[in-house]
N, C-alpha and C positions, 0 to 999 in steps of 0.2 A: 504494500500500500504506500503511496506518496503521501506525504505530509512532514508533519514537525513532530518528533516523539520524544518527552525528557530523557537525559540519560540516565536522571538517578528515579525510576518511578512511582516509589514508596516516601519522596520528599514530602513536604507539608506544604500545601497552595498550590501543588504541579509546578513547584519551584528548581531549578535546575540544579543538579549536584554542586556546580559554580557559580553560585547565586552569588547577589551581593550579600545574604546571611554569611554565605562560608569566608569571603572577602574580609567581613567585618570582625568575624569570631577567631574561627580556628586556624585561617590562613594566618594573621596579624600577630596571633602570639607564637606561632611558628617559625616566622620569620623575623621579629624579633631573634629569636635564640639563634636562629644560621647565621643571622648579622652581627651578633654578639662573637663568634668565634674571632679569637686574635688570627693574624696571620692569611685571612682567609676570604677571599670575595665572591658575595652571594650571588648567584646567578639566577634569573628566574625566566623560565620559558613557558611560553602558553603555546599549548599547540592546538592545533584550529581543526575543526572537523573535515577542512580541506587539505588538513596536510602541512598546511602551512606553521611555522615556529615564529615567534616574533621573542626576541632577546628584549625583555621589559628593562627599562631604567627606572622609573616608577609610574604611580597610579596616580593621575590627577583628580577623575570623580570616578564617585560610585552613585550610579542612579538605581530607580527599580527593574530599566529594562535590560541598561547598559553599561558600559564602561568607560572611560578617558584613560589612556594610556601611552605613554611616552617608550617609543622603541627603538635601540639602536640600530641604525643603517645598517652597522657593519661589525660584528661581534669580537672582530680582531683589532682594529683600532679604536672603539667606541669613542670617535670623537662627532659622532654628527647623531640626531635624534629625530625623529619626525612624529607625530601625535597622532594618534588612531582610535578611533570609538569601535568600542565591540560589543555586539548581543552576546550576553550571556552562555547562552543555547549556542553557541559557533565554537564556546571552548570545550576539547573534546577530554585534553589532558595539562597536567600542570608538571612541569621539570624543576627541581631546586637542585642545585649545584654549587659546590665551592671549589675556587679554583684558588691557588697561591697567588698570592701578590706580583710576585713576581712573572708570575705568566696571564692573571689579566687586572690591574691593575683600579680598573672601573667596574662597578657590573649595579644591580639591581641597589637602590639604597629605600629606606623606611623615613627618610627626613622628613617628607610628604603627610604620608598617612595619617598622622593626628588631626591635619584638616579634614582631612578624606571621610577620618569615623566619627563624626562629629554630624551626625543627619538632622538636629533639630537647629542648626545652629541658621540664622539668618543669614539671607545674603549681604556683602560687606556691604558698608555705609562710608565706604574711603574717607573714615574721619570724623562724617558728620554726623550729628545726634538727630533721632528723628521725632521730630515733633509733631505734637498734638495737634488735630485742627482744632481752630479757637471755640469755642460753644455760642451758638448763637441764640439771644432771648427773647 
């Protein structure tokens, strides 16, 4: 049959194994701790139901459908990025890897993510306070 089938199918809401639940909870303290190791650069790879791998540098948003996600061009130099939105439901598998400093010097960081998990928080006000409309009598 053609269609859209979850992968994990016993989730809660027909919500996908890589939901932004798993994003928010299990993935973030997990990754934490690979990023904690001395010596050692965190790698994360999403790999796409088409095959496709995208070497993550980090996550910008997490929405309910989708993703924001910053990817390196080029896994061997990681000097250039470009920004990708992804449905959920497209990531088929997730890769964590650490590689020595020495052989890749940049990869996946968590600096990000405290905004990221922060879903009740309002959109920035760059500064400004927002105020009341006046009450009229």
């Amino acid at each position: 049959m053609i269609g859209y089938y979850p992968i994990n199918p016993a989730a809660q809401d027909n919500e996908d194994a890589f939901g932004p639940r798993f994003f928010r909870t299990h993935f973030v303290d997990y990754m934490r701790q690979v990023c904690a190791v001395d010596g050692q650069t965190p790698v994360l790879e999403l790999v796409l139901a088409s095959g496709q791998v995208l070497d993550v540098s980090h996550i910008l948003e997490l929405k309910p459908d989708y993703m924001l996600v910053s990817v390196f061009r080029d896994e061997r130099t990681c000097e250039d990025t470009y920004n990708t939105y992804l449905r959920y439901q497209t990531i088929f598998r997730i890769n964590v890897l650490t590689r020595p400093h020495e052989d890749r010097p940049i990869g996946f960081s968590m600096q990000n993510m405290p905004a990221v998990l922060d879903t009740d928080r309002a959109a920035p006000d760059n500064g400004r306070e927002k105020k009341k409309p006046a009450r009229r009598k």
